[in-house]
C-alpha positions in Angstrom: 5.5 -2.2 7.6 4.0 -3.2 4.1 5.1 -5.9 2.3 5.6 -5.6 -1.8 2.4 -8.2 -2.2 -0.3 -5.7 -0.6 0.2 -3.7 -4.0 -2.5 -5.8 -5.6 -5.8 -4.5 -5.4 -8.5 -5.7 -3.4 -12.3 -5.6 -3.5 -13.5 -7.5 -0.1 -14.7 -3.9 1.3 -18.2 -4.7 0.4 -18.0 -8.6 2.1 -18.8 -10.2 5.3 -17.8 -8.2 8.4 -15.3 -10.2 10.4 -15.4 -10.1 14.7 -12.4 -9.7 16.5 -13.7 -12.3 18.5 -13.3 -15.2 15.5 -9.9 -13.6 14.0 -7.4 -16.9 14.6 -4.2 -15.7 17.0 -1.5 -18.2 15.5 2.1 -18.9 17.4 5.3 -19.2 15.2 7.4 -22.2 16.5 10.4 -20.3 17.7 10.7 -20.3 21.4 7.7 -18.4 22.7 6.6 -19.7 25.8 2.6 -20.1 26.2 3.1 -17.6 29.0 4.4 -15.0 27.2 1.7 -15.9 23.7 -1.2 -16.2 26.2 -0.2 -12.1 27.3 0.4 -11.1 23.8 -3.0 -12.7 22.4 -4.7 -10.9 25.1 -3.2 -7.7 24.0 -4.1 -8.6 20.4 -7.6 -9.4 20.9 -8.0 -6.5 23.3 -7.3 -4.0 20.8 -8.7 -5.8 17.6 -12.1 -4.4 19.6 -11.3 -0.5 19.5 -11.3 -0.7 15.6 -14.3 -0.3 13.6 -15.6 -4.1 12.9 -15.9 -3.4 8.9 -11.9 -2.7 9.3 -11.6 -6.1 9.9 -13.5 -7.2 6.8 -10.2 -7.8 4.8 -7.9 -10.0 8.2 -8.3 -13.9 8.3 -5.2 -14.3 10.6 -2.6 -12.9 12.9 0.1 -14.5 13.7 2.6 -14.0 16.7 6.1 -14.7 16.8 9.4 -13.9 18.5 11.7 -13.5 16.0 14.1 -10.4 17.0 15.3 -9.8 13.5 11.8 -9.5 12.3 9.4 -6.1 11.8 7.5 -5.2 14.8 4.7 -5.7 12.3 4.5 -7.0 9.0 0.8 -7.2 6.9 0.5 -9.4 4.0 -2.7 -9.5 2.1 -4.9 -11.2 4.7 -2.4 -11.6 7.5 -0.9 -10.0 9.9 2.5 -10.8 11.8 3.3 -9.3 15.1 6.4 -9.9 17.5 5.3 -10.5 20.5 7.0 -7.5 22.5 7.5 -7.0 26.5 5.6 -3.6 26.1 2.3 -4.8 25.3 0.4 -0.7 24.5 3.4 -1.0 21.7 2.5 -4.0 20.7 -1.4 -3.1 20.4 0.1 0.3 18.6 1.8 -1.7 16.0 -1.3 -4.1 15.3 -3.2 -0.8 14.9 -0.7 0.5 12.2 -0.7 -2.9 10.7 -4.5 -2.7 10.3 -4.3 0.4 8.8 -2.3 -1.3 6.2 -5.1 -3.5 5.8 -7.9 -1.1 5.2 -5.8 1.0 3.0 -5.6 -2.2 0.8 -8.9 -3.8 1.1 -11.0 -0.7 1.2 -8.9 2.5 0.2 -7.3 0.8 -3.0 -10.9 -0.4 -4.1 -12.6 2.7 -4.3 -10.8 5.2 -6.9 -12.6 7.6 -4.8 -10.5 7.0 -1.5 -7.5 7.7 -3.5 -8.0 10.8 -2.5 -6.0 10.6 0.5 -2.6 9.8 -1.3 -3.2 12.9 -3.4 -3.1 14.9 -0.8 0.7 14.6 -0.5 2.0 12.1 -2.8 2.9 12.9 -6.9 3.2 8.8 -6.7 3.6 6.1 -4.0 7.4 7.3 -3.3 7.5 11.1 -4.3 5.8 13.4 -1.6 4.6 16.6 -2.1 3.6 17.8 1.3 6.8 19.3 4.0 6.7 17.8 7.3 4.4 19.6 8.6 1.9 17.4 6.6 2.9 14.3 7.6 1.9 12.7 11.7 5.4 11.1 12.3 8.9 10.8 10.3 7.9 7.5 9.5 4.7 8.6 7.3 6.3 10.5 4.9 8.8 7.4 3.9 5.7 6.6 1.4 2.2 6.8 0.9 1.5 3.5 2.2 3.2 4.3 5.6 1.7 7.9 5.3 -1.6 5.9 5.6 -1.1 3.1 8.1 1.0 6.0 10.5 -1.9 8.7 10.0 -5.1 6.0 10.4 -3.1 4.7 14.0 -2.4 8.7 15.1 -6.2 9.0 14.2 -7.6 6.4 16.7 -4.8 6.6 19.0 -4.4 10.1 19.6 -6.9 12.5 18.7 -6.7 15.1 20.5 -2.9 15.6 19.6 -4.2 14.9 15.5 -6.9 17.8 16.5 -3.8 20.1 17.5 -1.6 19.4 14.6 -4.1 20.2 12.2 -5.0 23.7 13.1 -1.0 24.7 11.9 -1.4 22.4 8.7 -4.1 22.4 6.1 -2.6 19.4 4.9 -2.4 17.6 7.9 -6.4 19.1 8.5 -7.4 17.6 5.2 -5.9 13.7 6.0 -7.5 14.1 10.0 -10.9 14.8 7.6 -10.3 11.9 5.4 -10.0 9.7 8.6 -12.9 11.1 9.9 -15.0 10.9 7.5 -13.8 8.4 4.6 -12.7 6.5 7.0 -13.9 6.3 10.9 -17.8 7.2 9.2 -17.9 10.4 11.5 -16.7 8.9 14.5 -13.6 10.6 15.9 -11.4 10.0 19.0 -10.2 11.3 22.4 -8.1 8.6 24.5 -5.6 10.9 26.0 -7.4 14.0 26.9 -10.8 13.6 27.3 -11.3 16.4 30.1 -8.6 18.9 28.4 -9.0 18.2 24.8 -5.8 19.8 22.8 -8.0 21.8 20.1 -5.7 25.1 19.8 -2.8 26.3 18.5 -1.2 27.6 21.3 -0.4 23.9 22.5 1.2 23.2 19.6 4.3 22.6 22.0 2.4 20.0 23.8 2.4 17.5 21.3 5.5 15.5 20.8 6.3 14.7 17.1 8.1 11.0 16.6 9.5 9.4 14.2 7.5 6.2 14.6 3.4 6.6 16.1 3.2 3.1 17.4 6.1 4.0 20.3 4.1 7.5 21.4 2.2 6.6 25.0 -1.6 6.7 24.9 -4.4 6.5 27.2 -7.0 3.5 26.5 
């Protein structure tokens, strides 16, 4: 989930790099116990290590809360709030997605050249051009903004199924190369499958297609 403030543009890209070891984990004073934060901030700082350290460049803080009528995830310009859920893959799933929120902001929006990767399916931030066969998850093609935060967490997450969708999608094969290569600097991503990779069209039926990445199961 973006919030209306991440629209301004941001130029820290070229900045310090940050360590997911020095990235505060804040509470919210609303009932969490220290059990259940201690679990969660585990889960947090466990998976701020599987993403690129110059993603990181643009996150001071995250904050964990257990507010129920909240988003899952929430990323404001320099921060990003997480409820603290039971299932904690989901939750690291959802700080994933929230990060790509982050990137697309503090590195994507500062280069006119990354715009690229809203042009491959989006007229403007709202109006998609692309069918669904473009898009990783229901939820990407709400906007562009959720197209990119959905298709960066489908990237590291789950490869192999990304590798599958895009040999029935030019679309989808042009936003796995963006990642790849705009993106992830070449490095790309097998958590699921690494002995049977998914790589060709025939097992298309193999990958599940969900509304929302951050609640598909991975392997890490």
């Amino acid at each position: 989930m973006l919030t209306g403030s991440l629209l301004i543009v941001a130029t820290v890209w070229a900045g310090s790099f940050a360590s997911a070891t020095y990235i505060p984990v804040q509470i919210e004073n609303d009932g969490l116990t220290s059990v259940k934060f201690n679990l969660c901030e585990n889960a947090v700082r466990e998976a701020l290590t599987w993403v690129p350290v110059r993603h990181l460049s643009g996150l001071r803080n995250v904050v964990l809360h257990n507010h129920t009528d909240w988003h899952r995830g929430l990323a404001g310009d320099s921060v990003i709030y997480l409820r603290c859920l039971d299932d904690l893959a989901e939750l690291k799933s959802v700080l994933i997605h929230e990060i790509g929120h982050i990137v697309d902001i503090n590195l994507a929006r500062s280069n006119q050249r990354l715009n690229y990767f809203s042009e491959i399916s989006w007229l403007n931030d709202n109006l998609a051009v692309a069918d669904d066969t473009g898009f990783v998850s229901g939820y990407a093609a709400t906007d562009a903004f959720e197209d990119f935060a959905e298709t960066y967490a489908y990237y590291l997450l789950h490869g192999d199924k990304f590798r599958t969708l895009m040999t029935a999608s030019s679309i989808t094969k042009r936003k796995y190369d963006f990642m790849e290569y705009s993106i992830f600097a070449g490095t790309e991503y097998s958590l699921e499958n690494k002995t049977d990779p998914l790589t060709s069209g025939s097992n298309l039926a193999r990958v599940e297609f969900s509304y929302d990445v951050t609640r598909l199961k991975y392997q890490r």
